[in-house]
VEXFI-708884 format. One line per 3 residues: their letters; for each residue x, z, y of N, C-alpha, C. Coordinates in Angstrom, 1 decimal, m for minus. Each point is the difference from the previous one (the first is absolute). Example, Ala and Ser with C-alpha at 12.3 -4.5 7.8 and 13.67 -1.06 7.14 Angstrom:
AS	13.2,7.8,m5.7,m0.9,0.0,1.2,0.9,0.0,1.2 ~ m0.4,m0.7,1.1,0.9,0.0,1.1,m0.8,0.8,1.1;
***
This chain:
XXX	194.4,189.2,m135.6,1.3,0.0,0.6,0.3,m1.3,0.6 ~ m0.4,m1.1,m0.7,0.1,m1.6,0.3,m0.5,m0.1,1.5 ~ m1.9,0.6,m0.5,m0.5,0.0,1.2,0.5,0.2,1.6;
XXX	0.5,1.2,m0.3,0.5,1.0,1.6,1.3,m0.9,0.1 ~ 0.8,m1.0,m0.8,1.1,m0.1,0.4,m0.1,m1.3,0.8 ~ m1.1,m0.9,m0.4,m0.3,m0.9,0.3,m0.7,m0.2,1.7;
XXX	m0.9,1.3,m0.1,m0.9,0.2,1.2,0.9,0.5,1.2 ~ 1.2,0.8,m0.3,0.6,0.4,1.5,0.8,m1.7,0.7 ~ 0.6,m0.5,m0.7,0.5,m1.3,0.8,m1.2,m1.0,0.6;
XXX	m1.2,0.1,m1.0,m1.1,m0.9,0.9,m0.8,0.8,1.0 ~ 0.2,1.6,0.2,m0.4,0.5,1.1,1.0,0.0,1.5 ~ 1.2,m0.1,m0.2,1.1,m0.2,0.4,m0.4,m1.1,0.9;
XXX	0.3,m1.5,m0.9,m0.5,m1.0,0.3,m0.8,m0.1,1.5 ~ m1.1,0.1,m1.1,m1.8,0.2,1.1,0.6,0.7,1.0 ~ 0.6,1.2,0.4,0.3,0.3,1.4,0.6,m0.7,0.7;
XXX	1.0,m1.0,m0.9,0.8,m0.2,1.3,m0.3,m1.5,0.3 ~ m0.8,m0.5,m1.2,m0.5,m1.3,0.9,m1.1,0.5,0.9 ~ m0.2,1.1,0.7,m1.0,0.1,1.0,0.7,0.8,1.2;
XXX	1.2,m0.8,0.4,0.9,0.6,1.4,m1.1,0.0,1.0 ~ m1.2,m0.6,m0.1,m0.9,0.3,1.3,m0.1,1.9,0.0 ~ m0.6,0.1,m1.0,m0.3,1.1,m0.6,0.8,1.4,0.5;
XXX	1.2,m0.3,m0.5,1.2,1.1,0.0,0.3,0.2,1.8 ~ 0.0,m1.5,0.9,0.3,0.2,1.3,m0.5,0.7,0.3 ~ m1.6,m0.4,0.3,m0.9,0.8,0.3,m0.5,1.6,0.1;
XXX	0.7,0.0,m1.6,m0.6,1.1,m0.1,1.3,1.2,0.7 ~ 0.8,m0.4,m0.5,1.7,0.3,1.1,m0.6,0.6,1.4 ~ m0.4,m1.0,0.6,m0.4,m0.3,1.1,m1.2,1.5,0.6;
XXX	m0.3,m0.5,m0.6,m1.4,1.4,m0.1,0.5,1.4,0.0 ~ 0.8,m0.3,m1.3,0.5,1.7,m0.5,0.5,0.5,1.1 ~ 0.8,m0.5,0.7,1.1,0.3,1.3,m0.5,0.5,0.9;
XXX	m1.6,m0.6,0.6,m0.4,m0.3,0.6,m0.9,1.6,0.2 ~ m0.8,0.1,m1.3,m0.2,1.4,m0.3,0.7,1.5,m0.1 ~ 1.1,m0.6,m0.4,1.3,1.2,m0.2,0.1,0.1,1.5;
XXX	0.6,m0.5,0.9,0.3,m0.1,1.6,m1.2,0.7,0.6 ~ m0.8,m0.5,m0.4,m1.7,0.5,0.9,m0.4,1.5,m0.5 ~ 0.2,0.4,m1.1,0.5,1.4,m0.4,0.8,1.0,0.2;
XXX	1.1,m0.9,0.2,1.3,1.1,0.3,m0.3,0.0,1.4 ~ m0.7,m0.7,0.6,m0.2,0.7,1.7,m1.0,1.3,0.2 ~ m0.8,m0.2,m1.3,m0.9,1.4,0.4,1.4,1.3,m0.1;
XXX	0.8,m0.2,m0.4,0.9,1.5,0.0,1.4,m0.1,1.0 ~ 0.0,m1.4,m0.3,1.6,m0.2,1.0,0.1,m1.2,0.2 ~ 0.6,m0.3,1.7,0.4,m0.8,0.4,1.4,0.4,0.6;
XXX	1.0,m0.8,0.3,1.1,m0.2,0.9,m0.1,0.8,1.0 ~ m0.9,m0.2,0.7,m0.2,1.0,1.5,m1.2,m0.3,m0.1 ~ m0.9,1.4,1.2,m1.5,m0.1,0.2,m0.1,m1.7,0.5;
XXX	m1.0,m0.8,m0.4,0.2,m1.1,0.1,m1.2,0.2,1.6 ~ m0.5,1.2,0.6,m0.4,m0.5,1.4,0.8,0.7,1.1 ~ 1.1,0.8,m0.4,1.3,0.4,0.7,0.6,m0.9,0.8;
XXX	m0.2,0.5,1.8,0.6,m1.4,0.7,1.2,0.4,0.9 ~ 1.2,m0.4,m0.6,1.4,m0.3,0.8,0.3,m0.8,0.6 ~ m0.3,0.4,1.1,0.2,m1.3,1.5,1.1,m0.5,0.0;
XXX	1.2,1.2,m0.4,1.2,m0.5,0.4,0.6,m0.8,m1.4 ~ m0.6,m0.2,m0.8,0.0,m1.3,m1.3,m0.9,m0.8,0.3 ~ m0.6,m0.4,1.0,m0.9,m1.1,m0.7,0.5,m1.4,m0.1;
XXX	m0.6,m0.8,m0.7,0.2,m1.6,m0.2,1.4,m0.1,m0.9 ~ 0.3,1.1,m1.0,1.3,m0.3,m0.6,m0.8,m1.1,m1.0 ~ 1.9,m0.5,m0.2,m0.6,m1.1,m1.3,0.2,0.9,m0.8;
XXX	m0.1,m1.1,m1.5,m0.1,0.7,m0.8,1.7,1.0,m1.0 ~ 0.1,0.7,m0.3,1.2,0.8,m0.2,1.3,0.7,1.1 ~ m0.8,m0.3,1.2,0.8,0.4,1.2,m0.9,1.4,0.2;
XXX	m0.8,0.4,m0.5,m1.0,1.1,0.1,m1.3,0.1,m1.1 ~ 0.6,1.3,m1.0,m1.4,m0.6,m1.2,0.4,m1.3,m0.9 ~ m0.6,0.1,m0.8,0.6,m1.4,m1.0,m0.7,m1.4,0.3;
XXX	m1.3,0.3,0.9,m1.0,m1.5,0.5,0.4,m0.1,1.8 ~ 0.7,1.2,0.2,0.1,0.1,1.7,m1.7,0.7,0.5 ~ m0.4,0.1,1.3,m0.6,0.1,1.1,m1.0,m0.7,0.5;
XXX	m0.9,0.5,0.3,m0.8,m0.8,1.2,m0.1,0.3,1.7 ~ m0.7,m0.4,0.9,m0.1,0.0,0.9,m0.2,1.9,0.4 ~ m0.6,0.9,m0.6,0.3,1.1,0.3,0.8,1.4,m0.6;
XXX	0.6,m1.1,m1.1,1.1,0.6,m1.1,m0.4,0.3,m0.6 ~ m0.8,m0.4,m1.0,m1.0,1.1,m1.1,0.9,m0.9,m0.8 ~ 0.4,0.4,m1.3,0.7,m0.5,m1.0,m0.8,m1.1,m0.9;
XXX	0.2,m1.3,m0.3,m0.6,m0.9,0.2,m0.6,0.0,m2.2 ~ 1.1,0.7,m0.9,0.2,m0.1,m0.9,m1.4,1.1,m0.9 ~ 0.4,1.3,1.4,m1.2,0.7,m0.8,m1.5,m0.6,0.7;
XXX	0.0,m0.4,1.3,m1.5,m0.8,m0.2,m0.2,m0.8,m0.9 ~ 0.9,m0.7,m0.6,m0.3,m1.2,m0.4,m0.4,0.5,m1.7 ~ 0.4,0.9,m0.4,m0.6,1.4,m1.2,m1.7,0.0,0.4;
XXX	m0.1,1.1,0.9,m1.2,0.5,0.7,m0.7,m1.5,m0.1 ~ 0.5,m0.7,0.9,m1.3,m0.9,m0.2,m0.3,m1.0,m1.5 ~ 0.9,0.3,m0.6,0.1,m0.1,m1.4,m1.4,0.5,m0.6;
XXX	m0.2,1.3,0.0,m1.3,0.4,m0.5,m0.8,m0.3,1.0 ~ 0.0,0.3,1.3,m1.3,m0.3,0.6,m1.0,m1.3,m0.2 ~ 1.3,m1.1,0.0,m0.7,m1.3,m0.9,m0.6,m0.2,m1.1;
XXX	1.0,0.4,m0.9,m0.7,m0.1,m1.6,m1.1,1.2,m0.5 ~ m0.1,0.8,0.8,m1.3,1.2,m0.3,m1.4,m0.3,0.8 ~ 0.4,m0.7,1.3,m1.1,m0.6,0.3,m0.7,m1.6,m0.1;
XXX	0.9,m0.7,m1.0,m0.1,m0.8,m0.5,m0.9,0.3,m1.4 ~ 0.8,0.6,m0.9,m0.8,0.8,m1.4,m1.1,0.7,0.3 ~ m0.4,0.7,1.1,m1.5,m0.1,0.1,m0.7,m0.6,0.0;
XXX	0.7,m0.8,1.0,m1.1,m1.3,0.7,m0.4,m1.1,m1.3 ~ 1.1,m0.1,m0.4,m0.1,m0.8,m1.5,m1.2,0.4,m1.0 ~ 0.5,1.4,m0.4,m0.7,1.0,m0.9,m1.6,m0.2,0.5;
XXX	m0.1,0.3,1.7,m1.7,m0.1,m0.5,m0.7,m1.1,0.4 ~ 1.2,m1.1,0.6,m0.7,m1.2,m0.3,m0.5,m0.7,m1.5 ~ 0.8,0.4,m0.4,0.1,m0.5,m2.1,m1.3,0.8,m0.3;
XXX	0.2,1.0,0.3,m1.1,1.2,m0.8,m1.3,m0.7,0.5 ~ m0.5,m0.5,1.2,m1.1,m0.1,0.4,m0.7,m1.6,m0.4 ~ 1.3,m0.8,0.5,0.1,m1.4,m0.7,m0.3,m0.1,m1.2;
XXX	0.3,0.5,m0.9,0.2,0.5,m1.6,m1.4,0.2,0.0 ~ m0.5,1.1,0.7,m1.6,0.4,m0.6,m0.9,m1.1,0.3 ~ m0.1,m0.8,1.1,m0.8,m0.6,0.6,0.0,m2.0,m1.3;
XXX	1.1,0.0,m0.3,0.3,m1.2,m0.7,m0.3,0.3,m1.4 ~ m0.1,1.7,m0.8,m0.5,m0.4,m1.1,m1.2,0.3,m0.2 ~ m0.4,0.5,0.9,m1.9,0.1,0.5,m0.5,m1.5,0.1;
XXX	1.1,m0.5,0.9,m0.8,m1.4,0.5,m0.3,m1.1,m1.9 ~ 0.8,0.1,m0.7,0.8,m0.9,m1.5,m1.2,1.1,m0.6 ~ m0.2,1.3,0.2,m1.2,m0.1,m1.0,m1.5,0.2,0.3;
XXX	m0.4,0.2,1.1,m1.0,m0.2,0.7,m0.6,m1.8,0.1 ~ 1.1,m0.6,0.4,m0.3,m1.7,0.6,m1.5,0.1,1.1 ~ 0.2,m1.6,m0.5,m1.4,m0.1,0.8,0.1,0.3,1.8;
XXX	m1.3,0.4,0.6,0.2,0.1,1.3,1.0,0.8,0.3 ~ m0.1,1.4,m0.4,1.0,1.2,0.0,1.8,m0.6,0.3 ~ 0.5,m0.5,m1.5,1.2,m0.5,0.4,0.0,m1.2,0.8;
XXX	m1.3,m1.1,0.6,0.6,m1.2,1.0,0.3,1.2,1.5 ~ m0.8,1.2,0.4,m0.1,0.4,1.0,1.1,1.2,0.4 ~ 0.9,0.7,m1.4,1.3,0.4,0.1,0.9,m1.4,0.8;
XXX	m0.3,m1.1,m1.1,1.8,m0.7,0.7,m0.3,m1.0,1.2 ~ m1.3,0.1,0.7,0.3,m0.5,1.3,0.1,1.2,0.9 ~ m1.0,1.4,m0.7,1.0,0.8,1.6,1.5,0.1,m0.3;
XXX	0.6,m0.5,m1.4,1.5,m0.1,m0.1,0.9,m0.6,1.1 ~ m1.0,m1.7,m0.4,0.5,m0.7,1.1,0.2,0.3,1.3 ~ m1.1,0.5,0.6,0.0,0.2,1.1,1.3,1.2,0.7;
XXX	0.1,1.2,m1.3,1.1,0.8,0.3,1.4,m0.6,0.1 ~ m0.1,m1.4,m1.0,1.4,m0.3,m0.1,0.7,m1.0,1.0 ~ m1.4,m0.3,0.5,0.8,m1.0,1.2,m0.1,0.6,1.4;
XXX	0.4,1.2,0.2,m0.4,0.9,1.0,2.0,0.3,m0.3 ~ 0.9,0.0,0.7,1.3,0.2,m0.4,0.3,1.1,0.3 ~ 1.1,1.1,m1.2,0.0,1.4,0.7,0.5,0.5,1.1;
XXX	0.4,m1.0,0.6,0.6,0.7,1.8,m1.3,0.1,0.4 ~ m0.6,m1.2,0.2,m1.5,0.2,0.8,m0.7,1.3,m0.4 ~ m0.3,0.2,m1.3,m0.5,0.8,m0.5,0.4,1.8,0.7;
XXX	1.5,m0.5,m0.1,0.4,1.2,0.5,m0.4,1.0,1.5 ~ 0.3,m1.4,0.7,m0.1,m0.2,1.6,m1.3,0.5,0.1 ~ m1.2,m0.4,m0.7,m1.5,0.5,0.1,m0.3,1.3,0.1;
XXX	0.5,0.3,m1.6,m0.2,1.4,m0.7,1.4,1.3,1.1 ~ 1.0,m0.7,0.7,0.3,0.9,1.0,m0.5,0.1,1.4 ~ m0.5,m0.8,0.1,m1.2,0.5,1.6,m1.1,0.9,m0.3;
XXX	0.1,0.1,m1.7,m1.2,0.8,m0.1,0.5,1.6,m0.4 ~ 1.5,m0.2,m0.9,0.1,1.2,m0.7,1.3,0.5,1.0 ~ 0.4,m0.9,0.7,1.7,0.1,0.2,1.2,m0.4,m0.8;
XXX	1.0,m0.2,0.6,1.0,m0.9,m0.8,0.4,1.5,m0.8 ~ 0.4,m0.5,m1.4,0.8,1.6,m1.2,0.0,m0.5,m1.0 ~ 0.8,0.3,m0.6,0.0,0.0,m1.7,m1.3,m0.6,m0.5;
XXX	m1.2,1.0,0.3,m0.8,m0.5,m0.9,m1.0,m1.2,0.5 ~ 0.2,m0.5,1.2,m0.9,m1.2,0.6,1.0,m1.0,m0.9 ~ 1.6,m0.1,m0.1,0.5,m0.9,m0.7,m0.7,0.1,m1.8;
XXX	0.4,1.1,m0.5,m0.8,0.4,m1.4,m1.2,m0.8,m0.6 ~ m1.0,0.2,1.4,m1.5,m0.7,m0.3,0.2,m1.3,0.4 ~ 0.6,m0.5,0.9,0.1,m1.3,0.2,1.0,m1.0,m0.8;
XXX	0.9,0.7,m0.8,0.5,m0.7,m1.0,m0.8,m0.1,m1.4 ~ m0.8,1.4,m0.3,m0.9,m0.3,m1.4,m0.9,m0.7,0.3 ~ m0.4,0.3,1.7,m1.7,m1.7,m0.4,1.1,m1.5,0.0;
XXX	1.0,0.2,0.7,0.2,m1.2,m0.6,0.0,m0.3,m1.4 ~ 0.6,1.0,m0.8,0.5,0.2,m1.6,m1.1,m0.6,m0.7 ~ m1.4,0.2,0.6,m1.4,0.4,m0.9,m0.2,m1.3,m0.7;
XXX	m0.3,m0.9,0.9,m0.2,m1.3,m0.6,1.0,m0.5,m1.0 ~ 1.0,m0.2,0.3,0.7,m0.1,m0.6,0.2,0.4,m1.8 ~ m0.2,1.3,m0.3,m0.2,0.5,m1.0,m1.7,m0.3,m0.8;
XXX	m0.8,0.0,1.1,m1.2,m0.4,m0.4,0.1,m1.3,m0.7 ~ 0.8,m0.7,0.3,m0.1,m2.0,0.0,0.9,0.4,m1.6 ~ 0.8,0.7,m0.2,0.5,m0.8,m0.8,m0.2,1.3,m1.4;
XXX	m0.6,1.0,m0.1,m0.9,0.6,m0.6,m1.0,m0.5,m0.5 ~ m1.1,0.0,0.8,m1.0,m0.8,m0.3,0.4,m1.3,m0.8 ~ 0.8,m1.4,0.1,0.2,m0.7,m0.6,0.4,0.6,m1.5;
XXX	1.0,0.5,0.3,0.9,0.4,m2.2,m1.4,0.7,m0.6 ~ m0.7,1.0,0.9,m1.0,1.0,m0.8,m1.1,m1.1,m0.2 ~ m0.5,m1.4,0.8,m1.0,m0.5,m0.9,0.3,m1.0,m0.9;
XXX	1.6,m0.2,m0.2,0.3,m0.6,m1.4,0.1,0.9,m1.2 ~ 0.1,0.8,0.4,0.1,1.6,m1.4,m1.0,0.0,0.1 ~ m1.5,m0.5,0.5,m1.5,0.5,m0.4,m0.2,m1.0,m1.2;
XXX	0.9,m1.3,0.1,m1.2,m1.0,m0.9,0.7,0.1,m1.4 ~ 1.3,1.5,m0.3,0.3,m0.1,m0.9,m0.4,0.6,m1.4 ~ 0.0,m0.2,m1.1,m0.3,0.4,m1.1,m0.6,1.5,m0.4;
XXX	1.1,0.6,0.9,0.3,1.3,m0.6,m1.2,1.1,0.8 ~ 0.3,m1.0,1.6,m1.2,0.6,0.7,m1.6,0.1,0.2 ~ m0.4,m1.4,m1.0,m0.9,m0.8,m0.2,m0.5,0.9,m1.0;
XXX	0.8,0.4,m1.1,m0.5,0.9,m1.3,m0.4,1.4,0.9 ~ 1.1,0.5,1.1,m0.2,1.8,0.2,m1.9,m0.4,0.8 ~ m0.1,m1.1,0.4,m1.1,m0.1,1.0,m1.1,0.1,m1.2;
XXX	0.0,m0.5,m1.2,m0.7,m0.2,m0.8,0.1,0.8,m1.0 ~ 1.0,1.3,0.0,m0.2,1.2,m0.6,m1.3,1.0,1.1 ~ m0.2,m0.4,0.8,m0.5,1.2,1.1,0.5,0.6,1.2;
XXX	1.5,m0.7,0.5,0.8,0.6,1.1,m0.4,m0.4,1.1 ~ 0.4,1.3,0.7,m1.1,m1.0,1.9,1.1,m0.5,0.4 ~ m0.3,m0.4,1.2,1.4,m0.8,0.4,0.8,0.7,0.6;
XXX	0.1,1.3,0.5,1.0,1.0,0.3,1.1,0.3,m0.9 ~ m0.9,0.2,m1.5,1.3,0.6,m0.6,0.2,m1.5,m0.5 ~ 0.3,m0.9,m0.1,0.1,m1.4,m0.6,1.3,0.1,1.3;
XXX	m0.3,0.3,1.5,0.8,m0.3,1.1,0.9,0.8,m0.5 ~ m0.2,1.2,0.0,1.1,1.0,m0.2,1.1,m0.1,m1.6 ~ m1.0,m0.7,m0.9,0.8,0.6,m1.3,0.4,m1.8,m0.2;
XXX	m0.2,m0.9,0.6,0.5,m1.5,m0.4,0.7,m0.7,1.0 ~ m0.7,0.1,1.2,m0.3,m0.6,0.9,1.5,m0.2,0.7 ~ m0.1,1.4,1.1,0.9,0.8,0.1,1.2,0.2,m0.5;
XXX	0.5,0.1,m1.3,1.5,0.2,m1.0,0.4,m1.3,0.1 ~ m0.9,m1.3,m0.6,0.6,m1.4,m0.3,0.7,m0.7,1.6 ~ m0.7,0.6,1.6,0.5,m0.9,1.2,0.8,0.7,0.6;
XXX	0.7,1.4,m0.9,0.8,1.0,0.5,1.6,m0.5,1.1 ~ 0.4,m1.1,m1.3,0.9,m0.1,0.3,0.1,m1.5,1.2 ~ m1.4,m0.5,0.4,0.7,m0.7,1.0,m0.6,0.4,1.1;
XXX	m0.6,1.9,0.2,m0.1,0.4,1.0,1.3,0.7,0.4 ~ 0.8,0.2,m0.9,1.4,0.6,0.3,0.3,m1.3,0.5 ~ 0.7,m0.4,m0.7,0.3,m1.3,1.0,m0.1,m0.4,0.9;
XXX	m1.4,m0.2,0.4,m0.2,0.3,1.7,0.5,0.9,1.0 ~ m0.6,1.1,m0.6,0.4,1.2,0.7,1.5,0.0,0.6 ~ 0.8,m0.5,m1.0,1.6,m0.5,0.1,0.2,m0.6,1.1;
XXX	m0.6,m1.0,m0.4,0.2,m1.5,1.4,m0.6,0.8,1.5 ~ m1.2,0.3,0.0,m0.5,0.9,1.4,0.7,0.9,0.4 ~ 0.5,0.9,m0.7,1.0,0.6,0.7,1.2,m0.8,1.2;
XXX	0.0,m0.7,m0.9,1.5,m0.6,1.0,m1.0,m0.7,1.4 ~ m1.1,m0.8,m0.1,m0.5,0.0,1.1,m0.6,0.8,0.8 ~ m0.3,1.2,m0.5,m0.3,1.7,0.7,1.0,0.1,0.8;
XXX	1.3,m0.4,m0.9,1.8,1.0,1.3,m0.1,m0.8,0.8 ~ m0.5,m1.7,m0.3,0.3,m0.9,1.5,m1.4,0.7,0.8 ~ m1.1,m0.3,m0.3,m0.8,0.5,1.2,m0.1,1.4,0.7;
XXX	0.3,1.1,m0.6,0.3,0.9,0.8,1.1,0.1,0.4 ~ 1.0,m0.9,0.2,1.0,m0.3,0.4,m0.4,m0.6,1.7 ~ m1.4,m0.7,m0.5,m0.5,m0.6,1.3,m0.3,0.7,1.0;
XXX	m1.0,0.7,m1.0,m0.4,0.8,1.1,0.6,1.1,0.8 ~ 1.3,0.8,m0.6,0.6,0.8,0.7,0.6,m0.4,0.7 ~ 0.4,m1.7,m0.2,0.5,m0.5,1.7,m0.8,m0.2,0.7;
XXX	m1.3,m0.8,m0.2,m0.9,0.4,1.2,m0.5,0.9,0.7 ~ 0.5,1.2,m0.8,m0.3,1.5,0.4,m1.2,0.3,m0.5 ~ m0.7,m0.4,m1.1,m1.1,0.3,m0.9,m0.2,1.0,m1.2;
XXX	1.7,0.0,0.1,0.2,1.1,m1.5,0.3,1.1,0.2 ~ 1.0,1.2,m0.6,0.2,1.3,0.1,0.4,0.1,1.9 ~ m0.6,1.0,0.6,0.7,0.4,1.4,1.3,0.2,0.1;
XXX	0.9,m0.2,1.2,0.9,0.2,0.3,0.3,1.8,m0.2 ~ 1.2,0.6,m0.1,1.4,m1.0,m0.5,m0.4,0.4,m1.2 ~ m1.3,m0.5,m0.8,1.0,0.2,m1.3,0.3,m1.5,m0.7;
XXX	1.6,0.0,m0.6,0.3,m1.3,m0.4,m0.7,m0.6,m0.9 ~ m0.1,m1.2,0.4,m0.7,m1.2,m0.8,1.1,m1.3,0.4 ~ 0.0,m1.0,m1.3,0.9,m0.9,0.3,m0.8,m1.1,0.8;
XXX	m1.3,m0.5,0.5,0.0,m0.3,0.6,m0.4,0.6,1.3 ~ 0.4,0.9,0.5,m0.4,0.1,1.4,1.8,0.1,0.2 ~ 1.0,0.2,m0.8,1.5,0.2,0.3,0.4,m1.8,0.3;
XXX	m1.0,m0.8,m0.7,0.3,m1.4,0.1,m0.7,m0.2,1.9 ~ m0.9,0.7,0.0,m0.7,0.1,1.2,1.0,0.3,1.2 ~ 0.6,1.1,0.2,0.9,1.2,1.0,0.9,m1.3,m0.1;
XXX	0.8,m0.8,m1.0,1.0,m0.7,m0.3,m0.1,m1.4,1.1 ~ m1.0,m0.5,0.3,m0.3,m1.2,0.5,1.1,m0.4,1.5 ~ m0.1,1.6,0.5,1.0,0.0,1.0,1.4,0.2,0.4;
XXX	0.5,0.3,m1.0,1.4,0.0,m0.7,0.1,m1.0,m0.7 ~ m0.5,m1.3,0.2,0.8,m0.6,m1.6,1.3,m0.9,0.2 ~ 0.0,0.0,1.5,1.1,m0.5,0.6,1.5,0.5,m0.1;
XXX	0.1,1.1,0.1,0.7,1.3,m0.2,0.1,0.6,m1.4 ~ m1.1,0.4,m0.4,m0.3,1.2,m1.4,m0.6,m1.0,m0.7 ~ 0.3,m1.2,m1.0,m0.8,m1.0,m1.0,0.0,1.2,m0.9;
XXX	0.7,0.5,m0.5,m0.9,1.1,m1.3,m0.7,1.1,0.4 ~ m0.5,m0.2,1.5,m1.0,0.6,m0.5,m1.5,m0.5,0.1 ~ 0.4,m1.3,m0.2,m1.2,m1.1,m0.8,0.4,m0.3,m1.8;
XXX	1.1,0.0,0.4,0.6,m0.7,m1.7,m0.9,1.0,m0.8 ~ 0.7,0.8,0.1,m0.4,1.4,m1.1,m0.7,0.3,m0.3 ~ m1.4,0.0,0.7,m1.4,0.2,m0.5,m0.5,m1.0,m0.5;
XXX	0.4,m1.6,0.9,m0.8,m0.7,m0.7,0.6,m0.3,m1.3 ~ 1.6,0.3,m0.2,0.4,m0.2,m1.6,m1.0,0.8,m0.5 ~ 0.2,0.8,m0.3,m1.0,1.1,m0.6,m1.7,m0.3,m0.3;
XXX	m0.3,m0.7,0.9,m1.3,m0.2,m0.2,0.1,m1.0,m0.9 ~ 0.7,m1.1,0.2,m0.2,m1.2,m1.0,1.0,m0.1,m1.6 ~ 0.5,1.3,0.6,0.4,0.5,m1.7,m0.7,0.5,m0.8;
XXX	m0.6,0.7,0.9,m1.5,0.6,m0.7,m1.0,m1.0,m0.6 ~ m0.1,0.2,0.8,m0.8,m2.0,0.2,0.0,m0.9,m1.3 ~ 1.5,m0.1,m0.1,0.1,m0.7,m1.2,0.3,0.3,m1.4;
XXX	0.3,1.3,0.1,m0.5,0.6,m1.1,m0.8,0.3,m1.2 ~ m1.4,0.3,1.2,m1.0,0.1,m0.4,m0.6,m1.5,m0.5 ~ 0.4,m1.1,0.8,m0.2,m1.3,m0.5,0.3,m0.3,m1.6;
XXX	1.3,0.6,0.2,0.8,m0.4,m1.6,m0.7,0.8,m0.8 ~ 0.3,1.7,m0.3,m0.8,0.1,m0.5,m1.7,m0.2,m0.7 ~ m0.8,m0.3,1.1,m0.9,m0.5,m0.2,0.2,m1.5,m1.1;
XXX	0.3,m0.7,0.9,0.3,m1.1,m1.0,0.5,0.2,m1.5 ~ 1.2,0.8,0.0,0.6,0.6,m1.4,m1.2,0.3,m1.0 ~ m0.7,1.2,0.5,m1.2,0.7,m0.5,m0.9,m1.0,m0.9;
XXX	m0.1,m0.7,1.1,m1.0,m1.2,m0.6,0.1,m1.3,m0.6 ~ 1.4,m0.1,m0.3,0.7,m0.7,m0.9,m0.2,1.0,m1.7 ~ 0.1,1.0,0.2,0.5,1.2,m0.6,m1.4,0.5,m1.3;
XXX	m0.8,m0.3,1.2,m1.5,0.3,m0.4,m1.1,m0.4,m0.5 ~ 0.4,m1.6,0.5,m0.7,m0.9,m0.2,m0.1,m0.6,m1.9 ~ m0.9,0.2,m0.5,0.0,m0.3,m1.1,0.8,m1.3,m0.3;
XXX	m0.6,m1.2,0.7,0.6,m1.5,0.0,1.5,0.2,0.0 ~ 0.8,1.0,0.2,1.1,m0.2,0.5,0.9,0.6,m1.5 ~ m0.6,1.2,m0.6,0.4,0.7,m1.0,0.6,m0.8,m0.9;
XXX	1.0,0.6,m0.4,0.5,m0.8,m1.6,0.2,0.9,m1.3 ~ m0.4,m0.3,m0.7,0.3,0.5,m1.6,0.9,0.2,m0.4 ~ 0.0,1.9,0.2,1.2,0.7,m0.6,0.1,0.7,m1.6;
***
């Protein structure tokens, strides 16, 4: 009874000295609730165009106002809600997944094998994903999925670099040293040691990339690299916006609030996470 009475105020505690944490995660929830509730309902069809509304501000028409061909500015701003963050969470997803494989191949293989993974790393990572993109759409066309692939090669190295490092400090340890010296090959050594102990500061990553996934396919759907027209994306609305901003500022404001709320979200949380996760950080409850 001592125990449990003692453990709810120092769990209490630990949460709230981690406001990174709570923002963040705030931040996110909203973020996902919004991007959901557009798959069933928005305000109005968000590509519904009323000429004879357009350029309202905001609460003179709809609760965010108008754009240039009346489409209600509140349910794009939903719609491209998920369009962002689902093609972000791919692009993420199989950048990690592939990064992931290649970095703990490289930590238990070594030798030639892993020096020749992390310079074609290099090589991917200093290639930046607009360019990437720009390439891979002369070849495939600008859509969803040219942004998809050209955000996970960016992802790849990335996850490879910092994989590869945690998984070949978990090789020189005790535990793994004995399964090696019971008879385990290095698969299940990856899979049953390897793998569990660098779990949590691949989430963590994964965390932080996301938020630079919303800014780059942010990029590219202003460049016109991302989803085709009309379907809404916040950056191609920051795009259409360029020429109104003299007249219509929100309909720059609005998307780009949104992006860098997202944006920074995913920052905090990330950061929180890894405050959170981080063994060095833990305290004795």
């Amino acid at each position: 009874m001592n125990t449990r009475a003692k453990s709810e105020p120092i769990a209490t505690i630990h949460c709230l000295s981690r406001p990174t944490l709570a923002i963040g995660f705030a931040l996110i929830a909203a973020l996902v609730a919004i991007a959901l509730l557009s798959l069933v309902w928005t305000p109005l069809p968000p590509l519904k165009m009323q000429i004879i509304h357009k350029l309202k501000p905001p609460l003179a028409f709809g609760i965010l106002g108008t754009d240039q061909l009346g489409r209600d500015l509140a349910s794009m701003l939903m719609v491209g809600a998920w369009n962002s963050l689902s093609t972000s969470v791919l692009a993420v997803s199989l950048g990690a997944s592939v990064g992931t494989f290649l970095g703990v191949t490289a930590a238990a293989q070594r030798g030639l094998f892993a020096a020749l993974i992390m310079r074609i790393n290099d090589v991917i990572f200093a290639i930046p994903p607009i360019l990437s993109a720009m390439m891979l759409g002369a070849l495939l066309g600008a859509g969803r999925f040219t942004a998809i692939i050209a955000i996970a090669v960016f992802m790849v190295p990335v996850f490879a670099r910092i994989t590869a490092s945690a998984a070949l400090q978990i090789w020189t340890r005790d535990y793994v040293l004995a399964a090696r010296g019971a008879g385990k090959g290095k698969i299940l050594i990856t899979w049953h040691h390897i793998l569990p102990n660098i779990a949590n500061q691949i989430i963590v990553q994964v965390t932080i990339q996301l938020g630079l996934a919303i800014l780059t396919e942010a990029g590219l759907s202003f460049l016109g690299l991302g989803m085709p027209p009309p379907t809404p994306t916040w950056g191609r609305m920051l795009a259409d916006a360029q020429t109104y901003l003299g007249i219509a500022p929100w309909l720059a404001i609005l998307p780009g609030l949104a992006i860098a709320l997202t944006v920074l979200g995913f920052n905090m949380l990330g950061d929180g996470l890894r405050d959170l996760l981080d063994p060095r950080e833990k305290r004795l409850s």
